[in-house]
N, C-alpha and C positions, 0 to 999 in steps of 0.2 A: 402461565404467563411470567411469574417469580424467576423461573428455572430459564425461560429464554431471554431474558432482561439480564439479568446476570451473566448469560453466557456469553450475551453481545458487548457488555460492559466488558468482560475478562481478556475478549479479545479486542478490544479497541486501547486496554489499557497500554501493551507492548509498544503502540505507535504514539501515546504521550511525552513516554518518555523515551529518549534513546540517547548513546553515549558513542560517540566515536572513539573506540578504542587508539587508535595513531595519533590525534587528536593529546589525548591525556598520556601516552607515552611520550610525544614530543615533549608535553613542558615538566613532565616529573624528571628529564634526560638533563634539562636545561641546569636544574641547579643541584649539585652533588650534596650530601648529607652532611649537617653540621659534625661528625666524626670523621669526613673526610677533610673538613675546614680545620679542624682540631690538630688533622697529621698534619696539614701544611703548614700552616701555624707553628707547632713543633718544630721542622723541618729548618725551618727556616728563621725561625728564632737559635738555635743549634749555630748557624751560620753565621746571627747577628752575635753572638756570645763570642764566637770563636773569634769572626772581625776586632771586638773590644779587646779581647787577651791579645791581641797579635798590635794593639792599635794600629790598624789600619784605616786609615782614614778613607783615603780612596775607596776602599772596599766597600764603606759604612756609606759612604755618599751615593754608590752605584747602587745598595740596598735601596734604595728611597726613588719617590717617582720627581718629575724635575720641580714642581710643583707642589714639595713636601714640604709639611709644617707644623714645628711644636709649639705647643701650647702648653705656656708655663702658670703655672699663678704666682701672682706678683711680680712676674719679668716680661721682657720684651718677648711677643712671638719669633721663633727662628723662623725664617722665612729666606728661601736661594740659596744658589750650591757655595756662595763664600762665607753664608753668613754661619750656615751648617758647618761646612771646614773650621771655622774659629768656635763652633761650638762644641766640636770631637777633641779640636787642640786645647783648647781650655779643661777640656771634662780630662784628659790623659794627663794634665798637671796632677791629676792627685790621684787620679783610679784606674787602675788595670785588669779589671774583672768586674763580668756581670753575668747574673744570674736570674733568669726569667722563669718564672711557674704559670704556666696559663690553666686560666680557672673556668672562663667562660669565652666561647670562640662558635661563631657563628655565620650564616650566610647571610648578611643584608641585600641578596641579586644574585646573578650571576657573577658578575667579576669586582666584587665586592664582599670582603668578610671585616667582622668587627671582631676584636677580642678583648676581654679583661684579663687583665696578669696581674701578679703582684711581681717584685722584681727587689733586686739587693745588689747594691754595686761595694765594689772590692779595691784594696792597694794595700799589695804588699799578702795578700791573703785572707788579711783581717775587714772585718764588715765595717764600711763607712757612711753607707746609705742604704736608702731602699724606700718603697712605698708602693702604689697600685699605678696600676697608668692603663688608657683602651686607646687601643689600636686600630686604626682602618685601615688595613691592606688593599690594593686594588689591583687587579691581573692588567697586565699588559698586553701586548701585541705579542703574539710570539709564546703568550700561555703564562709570563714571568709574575710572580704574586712581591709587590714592593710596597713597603711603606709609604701612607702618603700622609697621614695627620698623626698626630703624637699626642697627648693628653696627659698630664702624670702630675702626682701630688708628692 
C-alpha cells in the first residue's frame, strides 16, 4: 500500500507545480544585466566628459531629460533648460575637464538605471574639484538613456 501511495503522490506532484517557460523568458528579456547598465553608463558618461572638455552647453543640455534636476547641498536645486544653461555657463568660468569613474551602476526597471561615480573636475589640467555624486539615468522614447536627477557632494 506504502509503494502505491507514494507512486500516486510522485505523480500528482509534476501537476502542483508548473512553470511557463515563455512566461519567465518574457520578464528575464525585460530588464538587461547590471553589466550591461555598467557599458551604458560608461558609454555615455565618455559623451558627457567629452561635452565638458568641448564646453558644450547645448550638447550637455540635450544629455539631460526636460525634466532634469540637480541636487545640490546647501544650494538651490537646478531645475529647467535655463536654469541648467546658467549652471554649465557658470561651471565653464573656472573648469574645462571632468573626469567620471563609475563604481556602482545598476537597473532600478527597465528604463531606469541608478549609478554611483566618484568624479574630479579640471581647469587648465590641474584638479579643482571632485567628490561622489548618483545618477538616475532614464531611457527615452527612441531607446535614448539621459540624465534626469543629479545628486553630488
Amino acid at each position: 500500500m506504502r509503494v502505491f501511495v507514494a507512486a500516486f503522490a510522485a505523480m500528482l506532484l509534476p501537476a502542483c507545480v508548473t512553470v511557463n517557460a515563455t512566461d519567465v523568458t518574457a520578464r528575464v528579456n525585460v530588464q538587461p544585466s547590471d553589466l550591461e547598465a555598467m557599458a551604458i553608463v560608461q558609454a555615455r558618461n565618455t559623451y558627457y566628459e567629452q561635452l565638458v572638455a568641448e564646453q558644450d552647453v547645448d550638447g550637455l543640455i540635450a544629455l539631460h531629460t526636460e525634466d532634469y534636476a540637480i541636487f545640490r547641498p546647501g544650494k538651490a536645486n537646478v531645475e529647467g533648460a535655463e536654469a541648467h544653461r546658467r549652471y554649465w555657463e557658470t561651471a565653464f568660468e573656472t573648469m574645462d575637464g571632468l573626469s567620471i569613474d563609475e563604481k556602482t551602476v545598476f537597473f532600478a526597471g527597465p528604463d531606469t538605471i541608478i549609478s554611483h561615480d566618484f568624479y574630479q573636475t579640471f581647469s587648465d589640467g590641474d584638479q579643482i574639484g571632485g567628490g561622489q555624486s548618483v545618477i538616475v539615468w532614464k531611457k527615452i522614447d527612441g531607446g535614448v538613456w539621459l540624465v534626469h536627477w543629479e545628486m553630488f557632494n
